[in-house]
C-alpha positions in Angstrom: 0.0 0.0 0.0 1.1 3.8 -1.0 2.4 5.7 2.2 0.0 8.7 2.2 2.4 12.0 1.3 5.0 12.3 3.9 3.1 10.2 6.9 3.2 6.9 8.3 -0.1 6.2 7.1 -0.2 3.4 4.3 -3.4 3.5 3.0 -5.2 1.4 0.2 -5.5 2.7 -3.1 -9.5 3.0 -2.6 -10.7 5.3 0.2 -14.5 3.9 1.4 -16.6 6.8 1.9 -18.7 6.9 5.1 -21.6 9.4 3.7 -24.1 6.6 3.3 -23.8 5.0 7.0 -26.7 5.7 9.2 -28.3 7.6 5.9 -29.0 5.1 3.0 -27.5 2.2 4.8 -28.4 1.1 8.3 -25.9 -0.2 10.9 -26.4 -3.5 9.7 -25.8 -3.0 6.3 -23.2 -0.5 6.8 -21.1 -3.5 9.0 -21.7 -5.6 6.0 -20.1 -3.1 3.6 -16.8 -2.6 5.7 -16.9 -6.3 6.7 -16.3 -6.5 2.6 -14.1 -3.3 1.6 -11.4 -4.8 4.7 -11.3 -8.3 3.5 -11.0 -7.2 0.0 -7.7 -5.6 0.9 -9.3 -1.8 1.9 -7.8 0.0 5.2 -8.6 3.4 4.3 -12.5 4.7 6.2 -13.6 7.9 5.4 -16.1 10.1 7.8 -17.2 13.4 9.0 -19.1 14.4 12.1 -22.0 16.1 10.0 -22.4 13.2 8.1 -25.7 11.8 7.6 -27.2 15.2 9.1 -29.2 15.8 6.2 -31.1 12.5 6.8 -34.6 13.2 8.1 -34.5 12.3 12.2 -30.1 12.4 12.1 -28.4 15.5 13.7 -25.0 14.4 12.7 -22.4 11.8 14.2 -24.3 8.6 12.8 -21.4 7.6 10.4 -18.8 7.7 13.4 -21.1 6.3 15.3 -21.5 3.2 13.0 -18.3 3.2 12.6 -16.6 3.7 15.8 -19.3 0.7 16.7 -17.8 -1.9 13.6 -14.3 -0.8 14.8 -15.2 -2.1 18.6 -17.0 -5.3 17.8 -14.6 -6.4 15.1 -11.4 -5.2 16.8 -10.5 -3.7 13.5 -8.5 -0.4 14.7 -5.2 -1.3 13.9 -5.8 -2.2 10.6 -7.9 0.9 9.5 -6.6 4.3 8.9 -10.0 7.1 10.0 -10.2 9.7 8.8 -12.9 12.7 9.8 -13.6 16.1 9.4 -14.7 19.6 11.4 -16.5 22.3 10.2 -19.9 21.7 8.3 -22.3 20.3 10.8 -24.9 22.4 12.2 -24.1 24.7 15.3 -20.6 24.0 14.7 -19.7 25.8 11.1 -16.8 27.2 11.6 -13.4 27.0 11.7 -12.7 29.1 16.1 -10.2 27.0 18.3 -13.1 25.9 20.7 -15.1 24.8 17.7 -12.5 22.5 16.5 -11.2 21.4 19.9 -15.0 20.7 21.4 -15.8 18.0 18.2 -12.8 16.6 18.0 -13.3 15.1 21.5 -16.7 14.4 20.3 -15.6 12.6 17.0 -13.3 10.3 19.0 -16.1 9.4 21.3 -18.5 8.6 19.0 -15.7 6.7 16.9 -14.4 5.0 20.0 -10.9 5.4 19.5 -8.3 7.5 21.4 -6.7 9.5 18.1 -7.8 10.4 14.8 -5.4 9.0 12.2 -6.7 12.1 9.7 -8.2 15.2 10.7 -9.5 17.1 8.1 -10.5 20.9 8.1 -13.8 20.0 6.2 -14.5 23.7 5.1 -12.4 26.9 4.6 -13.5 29.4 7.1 -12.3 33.3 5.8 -14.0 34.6 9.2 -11.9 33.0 11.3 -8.1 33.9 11.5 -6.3 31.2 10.0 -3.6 31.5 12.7 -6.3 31.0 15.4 -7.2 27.2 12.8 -4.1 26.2 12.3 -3.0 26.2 16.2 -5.8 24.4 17.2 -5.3 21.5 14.6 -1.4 21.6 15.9 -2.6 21.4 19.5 -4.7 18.0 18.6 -1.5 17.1 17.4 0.6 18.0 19.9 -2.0 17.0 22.5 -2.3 13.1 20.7 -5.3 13.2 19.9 -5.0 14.2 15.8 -1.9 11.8 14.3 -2.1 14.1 11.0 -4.5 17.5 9.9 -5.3 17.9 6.5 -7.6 20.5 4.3 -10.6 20.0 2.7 -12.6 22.3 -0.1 -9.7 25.2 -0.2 -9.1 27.7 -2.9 -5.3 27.6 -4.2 -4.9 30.8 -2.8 -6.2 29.7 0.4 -4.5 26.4 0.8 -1.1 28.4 -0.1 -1.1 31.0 2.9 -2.5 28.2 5.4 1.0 26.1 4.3 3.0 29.3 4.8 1.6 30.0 8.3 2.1 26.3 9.1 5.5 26.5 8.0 6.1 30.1 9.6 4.7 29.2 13.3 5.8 25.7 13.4 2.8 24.1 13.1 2.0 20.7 12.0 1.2 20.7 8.4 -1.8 19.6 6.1 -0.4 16.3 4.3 -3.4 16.1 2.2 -6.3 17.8 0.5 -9.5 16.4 0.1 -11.3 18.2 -3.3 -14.2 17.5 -5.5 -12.5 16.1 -8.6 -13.4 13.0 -10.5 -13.2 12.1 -14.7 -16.2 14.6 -15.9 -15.3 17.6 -12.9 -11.9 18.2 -13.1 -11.5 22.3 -13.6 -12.0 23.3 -10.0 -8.6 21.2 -8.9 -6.7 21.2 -12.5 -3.9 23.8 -12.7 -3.7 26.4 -9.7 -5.0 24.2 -6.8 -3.0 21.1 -8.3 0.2 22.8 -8.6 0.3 24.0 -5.2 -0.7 20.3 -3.6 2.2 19.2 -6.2 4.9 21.8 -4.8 4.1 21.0 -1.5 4.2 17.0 -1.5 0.7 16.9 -0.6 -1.6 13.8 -1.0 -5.0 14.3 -2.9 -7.9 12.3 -1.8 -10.9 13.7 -4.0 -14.4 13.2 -3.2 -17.0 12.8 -5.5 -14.9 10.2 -7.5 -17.7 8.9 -9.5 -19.5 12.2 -9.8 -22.3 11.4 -7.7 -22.6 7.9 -8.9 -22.9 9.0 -12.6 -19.0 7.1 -13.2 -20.6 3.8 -12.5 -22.2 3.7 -15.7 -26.0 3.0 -14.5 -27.2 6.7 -15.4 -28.1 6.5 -19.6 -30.6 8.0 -21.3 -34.1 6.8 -21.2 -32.8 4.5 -17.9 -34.6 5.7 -14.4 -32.6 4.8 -11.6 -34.1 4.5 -8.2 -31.3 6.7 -6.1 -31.2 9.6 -3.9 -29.1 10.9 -5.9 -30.5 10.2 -9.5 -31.2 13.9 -10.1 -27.5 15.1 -9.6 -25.8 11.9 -10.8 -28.5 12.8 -14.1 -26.8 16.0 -14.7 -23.7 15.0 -16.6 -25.6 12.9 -19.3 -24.8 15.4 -21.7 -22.8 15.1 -25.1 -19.6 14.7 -22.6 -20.7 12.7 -20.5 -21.7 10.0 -23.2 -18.5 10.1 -24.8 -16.6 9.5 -21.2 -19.3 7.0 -20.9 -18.6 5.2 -24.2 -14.4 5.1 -23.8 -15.4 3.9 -20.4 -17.2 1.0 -22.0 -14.6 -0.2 -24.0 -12.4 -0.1 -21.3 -14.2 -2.0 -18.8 -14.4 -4.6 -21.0 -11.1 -4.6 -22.2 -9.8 -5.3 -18.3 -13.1 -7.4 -17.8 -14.0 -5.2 -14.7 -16.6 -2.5 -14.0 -16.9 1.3 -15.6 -16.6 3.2 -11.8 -13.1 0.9 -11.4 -12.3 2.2 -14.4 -12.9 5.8 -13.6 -11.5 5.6 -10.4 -8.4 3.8 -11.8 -8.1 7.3 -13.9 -8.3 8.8 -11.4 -6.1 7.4 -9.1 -3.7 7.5 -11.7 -3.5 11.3 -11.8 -0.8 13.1 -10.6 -0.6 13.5 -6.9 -4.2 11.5 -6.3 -3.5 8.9 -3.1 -6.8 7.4 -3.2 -10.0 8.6 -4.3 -12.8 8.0 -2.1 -16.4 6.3 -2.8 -19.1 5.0 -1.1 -21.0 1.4 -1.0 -24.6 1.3 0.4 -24.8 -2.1 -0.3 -22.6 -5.3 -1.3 -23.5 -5.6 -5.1 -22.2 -1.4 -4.9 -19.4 -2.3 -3.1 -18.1 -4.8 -5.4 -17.9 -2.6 -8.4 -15.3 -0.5 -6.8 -12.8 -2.8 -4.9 -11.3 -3.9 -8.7 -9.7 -0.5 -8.1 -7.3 -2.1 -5.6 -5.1 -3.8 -8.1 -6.5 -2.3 -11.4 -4.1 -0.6 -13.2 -4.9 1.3 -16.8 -1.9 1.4 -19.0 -0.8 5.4 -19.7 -2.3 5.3 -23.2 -5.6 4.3 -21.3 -5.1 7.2 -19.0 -4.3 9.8 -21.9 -7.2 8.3 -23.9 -9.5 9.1 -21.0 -8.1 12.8 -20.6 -8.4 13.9 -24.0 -12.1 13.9 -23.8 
C-alpha cells in the first residue's frame, strides 16, 4: 500500500466513503459493507461528524457512530486508517479553536478510539483567523489526539497562505487535500489548486470520484434509476458525459471489470491523487469498486480518458 504523502499512514488505493452509514445504509448493512471493503484488501475509512445530518431524524455523528461501533465489535482499529472532518455540521460551522477542539473530542467518542489518524478541516473558514485554525489543529496534534490534519474544499490561494503560516509558526502541516474532482469535474482542482498540492508533496484524496454515482455507468438515457441521488448523478448525461461514458465502456471490458473501477483507476492515476474516495450502500455497490485495488490502466488508457 502507498504511504500517504510524507506520513506513516499506508493507506489502500480505494478510500471507502462513510456518507451513506446511518443515511441510506443502516448499521447492519453498513457493518456488511466494511466487513467486505477490509477483506478485500481496503484499510482506508472515510467520515465526518455532520455526516448523515441531512437524513430526516439524524443530527450528525451517525457515520462515526457506525463506525466507531464496527471498529469495537470487530477489533479492526489497527488495521484501518480514520479519517474525519470539522466544520460543516450544524451549530458548529466554523473554523474558532473551541469549535475545532470541542468536536474533536466528540468525533473520538463517538468513533471509540483515542486518536484520529486524519483530521480534516472539512470547510475553509475566511471569518476565522487562519492563525487562530491552524493552532488548534497543531494542538490536537501535539496533544495526541489528531496523528495528521489535513484541508478540505480550499481555494489555491487559500491552501497556499494556510501552508505558509504552518511553515512560519511551526505548526503541523496539512499532508493532504480532500477536493471535488473526479473524470467529468476536473477544472475546479486542474492547474492552480494542483500545482500548489504538487509543490508542497501533498496527498490528494478527491471526493465525488464517480461524480455522484454517474462514473458507474448506470445513469443513460431513457434509464430511471431509483437513487437519492439520481437527479445530480443525471446532470452530466450530456454530449460529454456519453462520450466519457462510451471510452469507459470499451475499457471495462477490455480489463473485464466495471466502468466506476475504471474511472477511479483514472483517477487514481492522476498526478498527486493517493486514493479517491467512494461510497457502498450495499454489497452488489461495493463490489464494483474494490477492482480498483489492483487495477491498473496502461498510460495510453489514461491519456485516452483525458483527452475527452
Amino acid at each position: 500500500m502507498p504511504i500517504l504523502s510524507s506520513t506513516d499512514l499506508s493507506v489502500s488505493r480505494l478510500s471507502l466513503g462513510g456518507n451513506v452509514f446511518g443515511w441510506t445504509a443502516d448499521e447492519d448493512q453498513s457493518f456488511a459493507v466494511l466487513d467486505a471493503y477490509v477483506e478485500a484488501g481496503g484499510n482506508f475509512v472515510d467520515t465526518a461528524d455532520a455526516y448523515s445530518a441531512w437524513a430526516e431524524g439524524n443530527s450528525g455523528g451517525e457515520s462515526e457512530t457506525i463506525i466507531g461501533r464496527w471498529l469495537a465489535r470487530r477489533g479492526r482499529r489497527d488495521d484501518v486508517v480514520v479519517a474525519t472532518k470539522v466544520g460543516m455540521l450544524a451549530g458548529f460551522k466554523n473554523q474558532k479553536r473551541d469549535t475545532i477542539l470541542t468536536s474533536a473530542d466528540r468525533s473520538l467518542k463517538r468513533l471509540g478510539i483515542d486518536h484520529i489518524d486524519l483530521y480534516y478541516n472539512h470547510l475553509d473558514d475566511p471569518g476565522t483567523p487562519l492563525e487562530e485554525t491552524l493552532a488548534a489543529y497543531d494542538q490536537l496534534v501535539r496533544d495526541g489526539k489528531v496523528r495528521h490534519v489535513a484541508a478540505s474544499n480550499f481555494s489555491a490561494e487559500r491552501l497556499a497562505k494556510a501552508l505558509e503560516i504552518q511553515e512560519r509558526e511551526g505548526f503541523a502541516k496539512f499532508v493532504a487535500l480532500q477536493p471535488e474532482y473526479n473524470l467529468v469535474s476536473r477544472e475546479k482542482f486542474e492547474g492552480d489548486l494542483q500545482r500548489v498540492v504538487a509543490e508542497h508533496g501533498l496527498a490528494t484524496v478527491p471526493y465525488w470520484g464517480l461524480a455522484r454515482g454517474f462514473l458507474t455507468g448506470k445513469y443513460r438515457p431513457g434509464v430511471a434509476v431509483e437513487s437519492v441521488r439520481a437527479s445530480a448523478a443525471s446532470q452530466y448525461l450530456d454530449e460529454h458525459g456519453l462520450q466519457v461514458l462510451e471510452v469507459l465502456d470499451e475499457l471495462a471490458e477490455t480489463h473485464r471489470t466495471t466502468v466506476a473501477a475504471v474511472a477511479l483507476a483514472w483517477l487514481a492515476q492522476q498526478p498527486t491523487v493517493a486514493a479517491p474516495i467512494a461510497s457502498a450502500r450495499t454489497l452488489e455497490q461495493l463490489s464494483d469498486l474494490t477492482p480498483l485495488l489492483n487495477l491498473e490502466l496502461t498510460q495510453a488508457e489514461v491519456d485516452r480518458l483525458s483527452a475527452i
